[in-house]
C-alpha positions, -999 to +999 in steps of 0.1 A: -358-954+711-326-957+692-332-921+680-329-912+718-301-929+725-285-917+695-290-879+709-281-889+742-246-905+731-243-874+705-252-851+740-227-868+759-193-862+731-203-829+728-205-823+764-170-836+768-159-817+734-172-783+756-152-796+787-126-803+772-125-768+752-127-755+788-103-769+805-081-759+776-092-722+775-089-719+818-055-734+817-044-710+791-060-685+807-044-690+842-011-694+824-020-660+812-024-650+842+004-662+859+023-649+828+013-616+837+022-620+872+056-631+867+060-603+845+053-574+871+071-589+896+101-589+873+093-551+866+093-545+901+124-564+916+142-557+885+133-519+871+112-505+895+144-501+923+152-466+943+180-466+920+164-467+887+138-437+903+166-417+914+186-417+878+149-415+859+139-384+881+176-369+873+176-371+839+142-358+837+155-327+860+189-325+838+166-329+806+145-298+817+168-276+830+187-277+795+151-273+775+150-243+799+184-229+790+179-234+754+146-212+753+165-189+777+196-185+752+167-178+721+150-154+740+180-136+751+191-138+716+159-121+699+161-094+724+202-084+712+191-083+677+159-060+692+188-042+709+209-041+676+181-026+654+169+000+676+204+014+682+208+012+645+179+030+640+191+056+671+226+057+646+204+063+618+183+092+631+214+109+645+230+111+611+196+129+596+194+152+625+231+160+617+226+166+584+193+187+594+221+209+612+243+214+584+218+219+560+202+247+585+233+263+590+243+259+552+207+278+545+217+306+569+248+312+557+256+347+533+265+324+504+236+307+500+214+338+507+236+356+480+234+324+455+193+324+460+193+363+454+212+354+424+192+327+409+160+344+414+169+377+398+190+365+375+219+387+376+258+385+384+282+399+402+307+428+382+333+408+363+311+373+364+307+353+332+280+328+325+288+297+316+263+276+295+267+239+302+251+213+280+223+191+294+233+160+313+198+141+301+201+111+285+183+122+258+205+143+245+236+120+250+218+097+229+216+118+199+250+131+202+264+095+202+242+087+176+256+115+154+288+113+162+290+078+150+305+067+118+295+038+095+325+019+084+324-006+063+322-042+076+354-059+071+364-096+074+382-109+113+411-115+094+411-080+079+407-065+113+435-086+124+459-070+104+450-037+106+455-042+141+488-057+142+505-036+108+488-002+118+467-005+086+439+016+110+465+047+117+471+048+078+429+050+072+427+081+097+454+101+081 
C-alpha cells in the first residue's frame, strides 16, 4: 500500500510541476501575444498615417521616373553613337567614290593613254632619255650598306674623346 501512496504523492508533484509549466508557458505566451498587439497598433498609429503613404507613394513615383530617365538618356545615347558611325561610314564611302572619279577621269585622260602606250611598247618619244633608277628593295640597300661600310679599328672612350674634341678624326680622313 505504501507503494501506492508513494505513486500517488509522486502523481500529484508532477501534476503540479505540469501546471505549473503551463501556467508559465500561457502567460508567456499571452504576453506574446499582447506583445504583438501592442506592436501593430504602434505600426499603425505611428507609421501607417496618410502622411507616411503619401511621401512613400512619392518617392516611389520620383524614384521611377528618374530609373526611367536614366535608361531614356542610355538609349538615346547608343542611338548618337549609331548616328555617328553610320555618317562616318556615309564620309567614308564618299571619299572612295571620289577617288573612283578621279581615278576614272585620270584613266581617260591622253596622258595616261599615252604613258600605257608607252610602257607596253616600250618606246619614247624623239628626244626622250631613259633613266635607269636603282631598286628601292631592301635587299639591295642591305648589301650596299654592308659594302660600303668600313672596319675601323676599336679604340678606347677616352681615345674617341679626343679625337672628337682635338679634330684627331679630320686628320685620319685626309
Amino acid at each position: 500500500m505504501l507503494c501506492v501512496v508513494d505513486n500517488i504523492v509522486n502523481y500529484k508533484q508532477d501534476l503540479k510541476l505540469y501546471l505549473l509549466c503551463y501556467n508559465i508557458i500561457s502567460r508567456l505566451y499571452k504576453m506574446n501575444i499582447i506583445f504583438i498587439k501592442r506592436q501593430l497598433y504602434a505600426l499603425r498609429h505611428d507609421y501607417l498615417t496618410m502622411n507616411n503613404l503619401v511621401t512613400a507613394a512619392a518617392i516611389l513615383v520620383a524614384f521611377s521616373w528618374a530609373w526611367g530617365s536614366v535608361e531614356a538618356m542610355q538609349q538615346n545615347y547608343e542611338l548618337q553613337r549609331s548616328i555617328d558611325n553610320k555618317r562616318q561610314q556615309i564620309e567614308i564611302e564618299k571619299i572612295k567614290v571620289a577617288l573612283l572619279q578621279y581615278e576614272s577621269k585620270y584613266y581617260e585622260s591622253d596622258e595616261y593613254q599615252e604613258l600605257a602606250a608607252r610602257q607596253r611598247t616600250g618606246k619614247g618619244q624623239p628626244g626622250e632619255k631613259q633613266l635607269i633608277v636603282p631598286s628601292t628593295d631592301d635587299s639591295y640597300g642591305q648589301k650596299a650598306a654592308t659594302t660600303s661600310v668600313r672596319s675601323t679599328p676599336a679604340r678606347s672612350n677616352f681615345q674617341q674623346w679626343m679625337n672628337f674634341l682635338f679634330g684627331g678624326n679630320s686628320r685620319n680622313k685626309k
